[in-house]
C-alpha positions in Angstrom: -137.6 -17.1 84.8 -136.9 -18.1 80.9 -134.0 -16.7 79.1 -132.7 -16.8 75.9 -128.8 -16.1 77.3 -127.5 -19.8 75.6 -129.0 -18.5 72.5 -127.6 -14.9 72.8 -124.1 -16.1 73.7 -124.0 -19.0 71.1 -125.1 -16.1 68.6 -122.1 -14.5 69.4 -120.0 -17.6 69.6 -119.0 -16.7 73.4 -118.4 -19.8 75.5 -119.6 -19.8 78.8 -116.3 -18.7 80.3 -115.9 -16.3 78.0 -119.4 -14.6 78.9 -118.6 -14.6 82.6 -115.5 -12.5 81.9 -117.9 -9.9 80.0 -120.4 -9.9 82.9 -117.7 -10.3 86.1 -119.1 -13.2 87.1 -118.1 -17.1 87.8 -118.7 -19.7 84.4 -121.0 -21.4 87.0 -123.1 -18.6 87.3 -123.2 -18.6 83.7 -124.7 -22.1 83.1 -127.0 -21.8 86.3 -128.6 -19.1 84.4 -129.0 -20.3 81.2 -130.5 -23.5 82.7 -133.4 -21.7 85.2 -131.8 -22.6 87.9 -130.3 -19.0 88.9 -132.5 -15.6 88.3 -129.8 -13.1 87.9 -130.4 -10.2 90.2 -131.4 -6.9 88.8 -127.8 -5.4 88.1 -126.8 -8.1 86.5 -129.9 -8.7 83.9 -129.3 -5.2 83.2 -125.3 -5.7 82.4 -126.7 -9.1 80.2 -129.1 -6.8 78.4 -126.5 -4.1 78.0 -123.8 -6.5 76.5 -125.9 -8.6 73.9 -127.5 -4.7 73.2 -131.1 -5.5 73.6 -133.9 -5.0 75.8 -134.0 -6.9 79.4 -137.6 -8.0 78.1 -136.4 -10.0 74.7 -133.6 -11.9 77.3 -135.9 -12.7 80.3 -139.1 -13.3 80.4 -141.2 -14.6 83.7 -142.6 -18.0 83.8 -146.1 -18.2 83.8 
């Protein structure tokens, strides 16, 4: 799945460590995200969504 989470996070000058404090979740989980290689589940792209306040839609999108 893309994701724009690096650019959302660098827009609010978070570090990676500091966005998996927001979320509850590891700083690895964090980068494996933002580099494809982790699609958060549900809950959590929801908690993403709620914390940068947009829609789930403008963060992820699927890979076509």
């Amino acid at each position: 799945m893309k994701n724009r989470v690096r650019e959302r996070r660098e827009q609010h000058g978070w570090s990676q460590g500091e966005l998996a404090e927001k979320l509850e979740v590891s700083r690895q989980t964090v980068n494996a995200i933002e580099t494809g290689k982790y699609d958060p589940s549900l809950p959590l792209a929801f908690r993403i969504a709620k914390l940068f306040r947009q829609s789930i839609e403008s963060i992820f999108e699927p890979k076509m």
